[in-house]
N, CA and C atoms as a LAMMPS dump frame, in Angstrom:
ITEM: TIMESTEP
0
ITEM: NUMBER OF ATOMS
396
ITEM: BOX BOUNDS ff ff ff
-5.0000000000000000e+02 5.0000000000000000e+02
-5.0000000000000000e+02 5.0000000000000000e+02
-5.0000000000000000e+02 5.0000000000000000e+02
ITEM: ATOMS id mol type element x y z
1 1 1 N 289.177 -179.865 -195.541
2 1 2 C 290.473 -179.589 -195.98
3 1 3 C 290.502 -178.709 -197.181
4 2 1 N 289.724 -179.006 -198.207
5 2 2 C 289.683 -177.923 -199.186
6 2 3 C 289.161 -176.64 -199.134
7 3 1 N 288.477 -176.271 -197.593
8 3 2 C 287.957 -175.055 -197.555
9 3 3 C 289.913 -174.474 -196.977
10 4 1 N 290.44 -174.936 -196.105
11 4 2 C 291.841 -174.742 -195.688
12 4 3 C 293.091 -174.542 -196.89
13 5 1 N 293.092 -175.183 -197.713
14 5 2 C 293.582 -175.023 -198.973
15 5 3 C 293.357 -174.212 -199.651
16 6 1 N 292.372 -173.809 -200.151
17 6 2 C 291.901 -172.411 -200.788
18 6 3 C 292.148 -170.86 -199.955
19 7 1 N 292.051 -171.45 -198.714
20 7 2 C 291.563 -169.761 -198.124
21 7 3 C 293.229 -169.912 -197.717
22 8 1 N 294.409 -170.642 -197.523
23 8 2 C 295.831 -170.235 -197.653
24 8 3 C 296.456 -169.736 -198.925
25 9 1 N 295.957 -170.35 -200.056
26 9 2 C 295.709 -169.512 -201.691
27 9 3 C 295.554 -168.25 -201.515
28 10 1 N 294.498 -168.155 -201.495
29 10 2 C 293.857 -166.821 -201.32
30 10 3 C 294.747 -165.467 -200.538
31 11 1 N 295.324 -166.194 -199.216
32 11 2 C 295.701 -165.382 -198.484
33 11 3 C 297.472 -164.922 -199.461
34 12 1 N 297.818 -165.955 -199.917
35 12 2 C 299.207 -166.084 -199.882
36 12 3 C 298.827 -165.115 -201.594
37 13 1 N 297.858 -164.974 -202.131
38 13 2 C 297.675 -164.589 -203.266
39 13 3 C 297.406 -163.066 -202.615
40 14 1 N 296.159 -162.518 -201.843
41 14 2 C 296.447 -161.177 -201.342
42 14 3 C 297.645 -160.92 -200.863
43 15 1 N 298.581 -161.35 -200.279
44 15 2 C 299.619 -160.962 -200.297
45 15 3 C 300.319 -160.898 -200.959
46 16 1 N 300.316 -161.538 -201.844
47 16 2 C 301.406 -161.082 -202.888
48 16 3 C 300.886 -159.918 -203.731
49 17 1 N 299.745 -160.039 -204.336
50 17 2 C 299.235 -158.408 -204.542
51 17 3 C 299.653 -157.511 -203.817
52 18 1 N 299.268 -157.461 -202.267
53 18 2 C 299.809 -156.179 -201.608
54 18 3 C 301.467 -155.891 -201.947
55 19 1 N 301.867 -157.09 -201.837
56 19 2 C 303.406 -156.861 -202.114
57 19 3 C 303.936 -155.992 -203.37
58 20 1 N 303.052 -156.756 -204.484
59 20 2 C 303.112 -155.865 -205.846
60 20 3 C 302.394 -154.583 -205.708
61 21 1 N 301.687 -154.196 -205.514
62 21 2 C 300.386 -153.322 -205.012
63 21 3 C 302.144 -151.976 -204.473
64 22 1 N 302.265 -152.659 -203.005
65 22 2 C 303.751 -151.883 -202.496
66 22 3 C 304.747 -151.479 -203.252
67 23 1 N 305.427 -152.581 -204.098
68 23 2 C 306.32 -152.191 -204.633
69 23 3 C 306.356 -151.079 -205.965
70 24 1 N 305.002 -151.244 -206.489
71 24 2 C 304.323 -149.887 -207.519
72 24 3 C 304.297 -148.672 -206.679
73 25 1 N 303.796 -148.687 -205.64
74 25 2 C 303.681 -147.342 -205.196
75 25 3 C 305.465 -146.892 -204.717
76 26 1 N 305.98 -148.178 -204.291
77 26 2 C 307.544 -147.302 -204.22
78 26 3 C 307.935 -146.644 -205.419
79 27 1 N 307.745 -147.305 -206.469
80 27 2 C 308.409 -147.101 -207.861
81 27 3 C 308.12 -145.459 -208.219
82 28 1 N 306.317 -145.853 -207.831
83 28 2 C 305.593 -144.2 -208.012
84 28 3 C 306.529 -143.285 -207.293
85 29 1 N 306.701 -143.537 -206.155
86 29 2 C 307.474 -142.293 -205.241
87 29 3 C 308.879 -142.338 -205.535
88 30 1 N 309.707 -143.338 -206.237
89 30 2 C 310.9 -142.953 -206.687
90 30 3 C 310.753 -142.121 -208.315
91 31 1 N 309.77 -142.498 -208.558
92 31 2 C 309.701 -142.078 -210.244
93 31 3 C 309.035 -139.979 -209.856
94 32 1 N 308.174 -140.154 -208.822
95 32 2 C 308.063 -138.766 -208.424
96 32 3 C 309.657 -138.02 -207.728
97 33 1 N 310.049 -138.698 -207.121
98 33 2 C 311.75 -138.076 -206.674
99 33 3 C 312.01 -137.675 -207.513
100 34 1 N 312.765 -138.62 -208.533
101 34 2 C 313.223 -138.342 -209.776
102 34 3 C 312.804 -136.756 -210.715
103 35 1 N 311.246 -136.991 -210.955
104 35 2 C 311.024 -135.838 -211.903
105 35 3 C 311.015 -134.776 -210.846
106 36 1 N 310.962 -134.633 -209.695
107 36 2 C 311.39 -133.405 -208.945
108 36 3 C 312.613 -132.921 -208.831
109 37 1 N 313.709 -134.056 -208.71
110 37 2 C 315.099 -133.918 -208.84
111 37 3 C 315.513 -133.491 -210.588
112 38 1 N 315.1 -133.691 -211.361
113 38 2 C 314.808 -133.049 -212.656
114 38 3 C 314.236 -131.858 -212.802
115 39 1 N 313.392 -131.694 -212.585
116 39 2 C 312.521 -130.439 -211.958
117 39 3 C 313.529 -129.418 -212.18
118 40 1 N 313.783 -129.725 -211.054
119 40 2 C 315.036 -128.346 -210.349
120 40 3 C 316.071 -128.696 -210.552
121 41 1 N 316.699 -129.072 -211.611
122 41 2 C 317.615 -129.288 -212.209
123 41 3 C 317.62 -128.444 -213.203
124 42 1 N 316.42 -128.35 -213.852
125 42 2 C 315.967 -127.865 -215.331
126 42 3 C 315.936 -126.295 -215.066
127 43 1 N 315.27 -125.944 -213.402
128 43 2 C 315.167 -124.747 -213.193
129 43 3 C 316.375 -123.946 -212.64
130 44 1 N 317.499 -124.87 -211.989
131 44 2 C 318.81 -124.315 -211.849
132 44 3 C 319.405 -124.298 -213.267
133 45 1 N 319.566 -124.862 -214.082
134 45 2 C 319.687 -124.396 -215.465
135 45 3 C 319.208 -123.09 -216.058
136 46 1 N 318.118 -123.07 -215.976
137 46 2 C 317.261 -121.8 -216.666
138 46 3 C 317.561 -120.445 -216.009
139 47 1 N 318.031 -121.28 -214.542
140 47 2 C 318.046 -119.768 -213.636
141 47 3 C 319.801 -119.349 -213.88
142 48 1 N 320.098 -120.362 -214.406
143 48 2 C 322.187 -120.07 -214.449
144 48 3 C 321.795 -119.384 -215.869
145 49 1 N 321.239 -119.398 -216.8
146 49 2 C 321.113 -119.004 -217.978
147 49 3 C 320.85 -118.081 -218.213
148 50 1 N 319.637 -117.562 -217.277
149 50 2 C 318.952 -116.181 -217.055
150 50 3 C 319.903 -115.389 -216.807
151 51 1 N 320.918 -115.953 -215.739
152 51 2 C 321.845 -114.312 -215.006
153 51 3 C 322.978 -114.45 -216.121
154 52 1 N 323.286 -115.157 -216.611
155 52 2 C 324.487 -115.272 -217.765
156 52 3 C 324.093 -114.74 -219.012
157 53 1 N 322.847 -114.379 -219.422
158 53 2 C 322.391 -113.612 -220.284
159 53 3 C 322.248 -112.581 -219.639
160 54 1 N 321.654 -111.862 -218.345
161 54 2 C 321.697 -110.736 -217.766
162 54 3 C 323.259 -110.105 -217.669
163 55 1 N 324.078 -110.8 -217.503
164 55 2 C 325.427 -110.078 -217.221
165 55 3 C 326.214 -110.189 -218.559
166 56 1 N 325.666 -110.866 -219.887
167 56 2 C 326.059 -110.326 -221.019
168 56 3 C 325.315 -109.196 -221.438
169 57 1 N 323.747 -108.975 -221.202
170 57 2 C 323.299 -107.796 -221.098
171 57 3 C 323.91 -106.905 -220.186
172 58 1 N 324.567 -106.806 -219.635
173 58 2 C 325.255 -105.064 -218.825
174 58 3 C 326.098 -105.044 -219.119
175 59 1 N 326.95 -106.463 -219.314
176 59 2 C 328.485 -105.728 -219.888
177 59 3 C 327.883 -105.479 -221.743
178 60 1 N 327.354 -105.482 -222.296
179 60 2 C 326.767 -105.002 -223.572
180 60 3 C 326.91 -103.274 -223.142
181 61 1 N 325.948 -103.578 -222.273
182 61 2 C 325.329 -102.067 -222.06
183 61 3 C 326.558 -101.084 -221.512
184 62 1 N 327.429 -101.653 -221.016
185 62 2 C 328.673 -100.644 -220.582
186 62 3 C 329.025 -100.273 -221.478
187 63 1 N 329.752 -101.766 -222.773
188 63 2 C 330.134 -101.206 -224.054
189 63 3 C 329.861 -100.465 -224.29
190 64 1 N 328.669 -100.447 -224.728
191 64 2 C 327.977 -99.66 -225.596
192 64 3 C 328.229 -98.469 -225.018
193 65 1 N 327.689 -97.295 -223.421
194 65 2 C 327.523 -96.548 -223.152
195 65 3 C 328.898 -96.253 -223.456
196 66 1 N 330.171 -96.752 -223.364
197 66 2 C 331.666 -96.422 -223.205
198 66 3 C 332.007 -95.937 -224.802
199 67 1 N 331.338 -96.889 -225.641
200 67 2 C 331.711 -96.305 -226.963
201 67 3 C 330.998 -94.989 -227.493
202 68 1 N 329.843 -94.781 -226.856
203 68 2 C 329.365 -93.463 -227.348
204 68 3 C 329.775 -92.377 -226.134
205 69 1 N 330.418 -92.73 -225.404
206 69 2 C 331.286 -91.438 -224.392
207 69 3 C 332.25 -91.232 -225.914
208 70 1 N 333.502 -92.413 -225.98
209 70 2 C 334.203 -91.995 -227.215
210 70 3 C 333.969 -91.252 -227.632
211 71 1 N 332.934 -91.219 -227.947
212 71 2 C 332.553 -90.643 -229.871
213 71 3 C 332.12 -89.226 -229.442
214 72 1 N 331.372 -89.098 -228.555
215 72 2 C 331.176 -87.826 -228.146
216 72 3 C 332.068 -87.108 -227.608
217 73 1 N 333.357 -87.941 -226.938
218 73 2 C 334.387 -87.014 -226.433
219 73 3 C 335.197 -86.778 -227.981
220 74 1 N 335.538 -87.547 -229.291
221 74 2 C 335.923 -87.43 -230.204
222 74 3 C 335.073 -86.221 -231.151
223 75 1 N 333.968 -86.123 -231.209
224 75 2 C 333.21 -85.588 -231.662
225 75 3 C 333.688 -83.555 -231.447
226 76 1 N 333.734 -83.895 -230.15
227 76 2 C 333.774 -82.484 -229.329
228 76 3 C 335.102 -82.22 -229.539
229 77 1 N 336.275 -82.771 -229.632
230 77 2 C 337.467 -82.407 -230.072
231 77 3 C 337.428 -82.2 -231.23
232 78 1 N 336.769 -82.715 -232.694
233 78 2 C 336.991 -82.755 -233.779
234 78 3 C 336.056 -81.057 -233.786
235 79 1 N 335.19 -81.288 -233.254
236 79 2 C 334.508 -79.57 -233.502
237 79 3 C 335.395 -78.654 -232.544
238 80 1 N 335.902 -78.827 -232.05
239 80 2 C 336.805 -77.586 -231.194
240 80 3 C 337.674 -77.317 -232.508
241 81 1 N 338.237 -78.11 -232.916
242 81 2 C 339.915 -78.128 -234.091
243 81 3 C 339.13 -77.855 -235.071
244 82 1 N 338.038 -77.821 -235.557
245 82 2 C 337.272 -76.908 -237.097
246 82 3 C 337.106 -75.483 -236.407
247 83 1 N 336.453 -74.982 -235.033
248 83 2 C 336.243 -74.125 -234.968
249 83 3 C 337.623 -73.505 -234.633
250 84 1 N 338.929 -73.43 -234.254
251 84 2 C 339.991 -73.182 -234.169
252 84 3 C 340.42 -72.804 -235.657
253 85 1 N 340.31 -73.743 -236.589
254 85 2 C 340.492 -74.331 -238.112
255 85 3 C 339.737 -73.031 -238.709
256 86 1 N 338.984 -72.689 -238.566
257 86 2 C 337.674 -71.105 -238.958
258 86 3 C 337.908 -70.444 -238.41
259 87 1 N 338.258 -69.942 -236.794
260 87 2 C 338.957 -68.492 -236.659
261 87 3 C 340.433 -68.3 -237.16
262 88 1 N 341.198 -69.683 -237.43
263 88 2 C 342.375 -69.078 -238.219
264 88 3 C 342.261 -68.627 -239.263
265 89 1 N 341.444 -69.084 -240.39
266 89 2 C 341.269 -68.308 -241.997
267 89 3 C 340.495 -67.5 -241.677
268 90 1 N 339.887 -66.971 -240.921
269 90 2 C 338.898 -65.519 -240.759
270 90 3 C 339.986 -65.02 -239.688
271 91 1 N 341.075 -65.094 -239.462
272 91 2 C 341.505 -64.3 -239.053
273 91 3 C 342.976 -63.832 -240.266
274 92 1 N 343.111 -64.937 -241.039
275 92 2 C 344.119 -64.5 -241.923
276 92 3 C 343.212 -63.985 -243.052
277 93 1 N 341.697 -64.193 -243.118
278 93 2 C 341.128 -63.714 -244.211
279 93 3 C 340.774 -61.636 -243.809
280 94 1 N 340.484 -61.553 -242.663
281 94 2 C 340.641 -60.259 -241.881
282 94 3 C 342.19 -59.76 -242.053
283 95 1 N 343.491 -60.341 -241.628
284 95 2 C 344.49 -59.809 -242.357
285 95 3 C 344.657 -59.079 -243.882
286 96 1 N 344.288 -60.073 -244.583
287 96 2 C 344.73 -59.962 -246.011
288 96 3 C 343.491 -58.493 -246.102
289 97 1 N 342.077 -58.923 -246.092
290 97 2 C 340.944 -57.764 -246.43
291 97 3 C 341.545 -56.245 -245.836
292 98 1 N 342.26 -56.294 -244.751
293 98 2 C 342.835 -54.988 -244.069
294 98 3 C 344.044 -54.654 -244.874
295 99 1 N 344.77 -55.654 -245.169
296 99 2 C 345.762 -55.428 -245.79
297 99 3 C 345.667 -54.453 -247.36
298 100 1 N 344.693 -55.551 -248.063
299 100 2 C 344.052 -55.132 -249.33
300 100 3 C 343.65 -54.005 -249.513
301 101 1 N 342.721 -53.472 -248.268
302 101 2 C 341.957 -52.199 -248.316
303 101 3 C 342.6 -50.733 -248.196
304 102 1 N 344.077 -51.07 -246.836
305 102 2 C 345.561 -50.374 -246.924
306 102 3 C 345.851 -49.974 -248.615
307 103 1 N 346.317 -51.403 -248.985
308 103 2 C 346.744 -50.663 -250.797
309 103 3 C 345.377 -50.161 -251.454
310 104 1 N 344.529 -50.106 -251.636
311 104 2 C 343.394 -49.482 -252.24
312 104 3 C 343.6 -48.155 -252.401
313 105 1 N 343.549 -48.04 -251.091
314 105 2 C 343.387 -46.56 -250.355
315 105 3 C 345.046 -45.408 -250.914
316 106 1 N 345.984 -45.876 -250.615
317 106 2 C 347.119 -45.685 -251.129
318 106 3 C 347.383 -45.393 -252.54
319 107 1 N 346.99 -46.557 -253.422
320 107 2 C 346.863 -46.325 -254.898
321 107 3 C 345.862 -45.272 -255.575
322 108 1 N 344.704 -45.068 -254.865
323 108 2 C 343.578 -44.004 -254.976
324 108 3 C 344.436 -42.687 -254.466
325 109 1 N 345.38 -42.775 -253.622
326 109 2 C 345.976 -41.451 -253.094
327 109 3 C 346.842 -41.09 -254.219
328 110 1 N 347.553 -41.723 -254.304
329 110 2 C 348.596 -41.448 -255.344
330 110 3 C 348.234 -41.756 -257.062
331 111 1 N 347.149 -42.232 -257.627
332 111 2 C 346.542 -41.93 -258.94
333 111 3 C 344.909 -41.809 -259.198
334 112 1 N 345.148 -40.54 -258.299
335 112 2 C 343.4 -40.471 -258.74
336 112 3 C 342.962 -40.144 -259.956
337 113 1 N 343.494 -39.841 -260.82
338 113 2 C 342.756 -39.74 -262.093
339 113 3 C 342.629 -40.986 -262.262
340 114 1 N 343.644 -41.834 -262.383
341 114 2 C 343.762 -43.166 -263.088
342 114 3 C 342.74 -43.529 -262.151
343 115 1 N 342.259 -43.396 -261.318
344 115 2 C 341.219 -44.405 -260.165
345 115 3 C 340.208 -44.105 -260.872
346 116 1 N 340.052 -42.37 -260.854
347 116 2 C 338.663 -42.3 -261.725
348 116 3 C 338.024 -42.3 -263.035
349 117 1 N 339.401 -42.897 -263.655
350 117 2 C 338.962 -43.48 -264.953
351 117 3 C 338.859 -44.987 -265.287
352 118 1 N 339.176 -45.702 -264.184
353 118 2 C 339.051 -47.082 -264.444
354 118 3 C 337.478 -47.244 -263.811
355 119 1 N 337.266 -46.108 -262.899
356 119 2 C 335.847 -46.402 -262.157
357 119 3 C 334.335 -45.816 -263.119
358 120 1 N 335.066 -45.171 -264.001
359 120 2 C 334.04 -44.452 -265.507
360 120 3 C 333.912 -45.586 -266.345
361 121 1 N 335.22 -46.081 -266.362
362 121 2 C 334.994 -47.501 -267.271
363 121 3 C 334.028 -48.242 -266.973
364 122 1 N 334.603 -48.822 -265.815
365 122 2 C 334.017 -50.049 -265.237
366 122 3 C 332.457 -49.497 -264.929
367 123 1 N 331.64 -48.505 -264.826
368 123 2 C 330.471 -48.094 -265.418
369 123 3 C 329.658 -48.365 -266.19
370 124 1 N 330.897 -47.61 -267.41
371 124 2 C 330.082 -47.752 -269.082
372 124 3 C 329.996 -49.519 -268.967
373 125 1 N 330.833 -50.139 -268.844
374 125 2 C 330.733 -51.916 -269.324
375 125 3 C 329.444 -52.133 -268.399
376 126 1 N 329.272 -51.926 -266.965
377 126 2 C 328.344 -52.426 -266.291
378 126 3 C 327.009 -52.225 -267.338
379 127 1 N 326.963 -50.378 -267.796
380 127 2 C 325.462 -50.042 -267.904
381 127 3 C 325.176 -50.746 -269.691
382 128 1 N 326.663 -50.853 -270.623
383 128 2 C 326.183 -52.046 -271.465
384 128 3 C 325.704 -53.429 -271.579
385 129 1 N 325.928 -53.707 -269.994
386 129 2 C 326.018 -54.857 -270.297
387 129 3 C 324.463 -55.183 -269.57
388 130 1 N 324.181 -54.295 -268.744
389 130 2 C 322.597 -54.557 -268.346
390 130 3 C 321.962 -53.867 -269.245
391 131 1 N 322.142 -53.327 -270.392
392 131 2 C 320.967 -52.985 -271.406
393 131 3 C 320.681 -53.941 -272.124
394 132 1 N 321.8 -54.845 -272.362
395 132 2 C 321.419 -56.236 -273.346
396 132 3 C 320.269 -57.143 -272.686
């Protein structure tokens, strides 16, 4: 009888190990679910993050390209309106010089002595004034 007693121990004791033995390895394979279901959780994250930084990078990059169209289309207007801005005073500065050169010519017609004595003057002062 005591060999019968022991070896139902025994049995009822391996079994219950296997039982525990089983229920660890479920745990293992739910605890592996888990960090896989984490897993790719972490990597649908990273991957939503990635394109949401990529599409703040292009709309950056539009900005950006859109603000230096601006500036270059501003740029090119502001130099058209200087160079407009410079043929008007070279063209009123060409007025006046034609104009000027008209009375010159006129006043030399009508007082040439007086022309060629302000031009004797204006001589003597030059050649005193480079001897000093």
């Amino acid at each position: 009888m005591a060999n019968g007693l022991f070896s139902s121990r025994s049995k009822s004791l391996r079994d219950g190990i296997q039982d525990e033995a089983q229920a660890v390895e479920e745990q293992i394979a739910d605890l592996r679910a888990e960090i896989a279901s984490l897993a790719k959780l972490l990597a649908d994250d990273a991957s939503s993050g990635a394109s949401g930084i990529r599409r703040k990078a292009r709309a950056a990059k539009a900005q950006a390209s859109e603000a230096a169209h601006d500036l270059k289309d501003r740029a090119q207007g502001d130099i058209r309106d200087m160079i407009a801005a410079g043929e008007d005073i070279l063209a009123d500065f060409q007025a006046r010089y034609g104009h000027s050169g008209r009375r010159a010519r006129k006043a030399v017609k009508e007082h040439p002595l007086a022309t060629l004595g302000v031009a004797a003057a204006a001589g003597f002062l030059l050649a005193a004034l480079l001897r000093r």
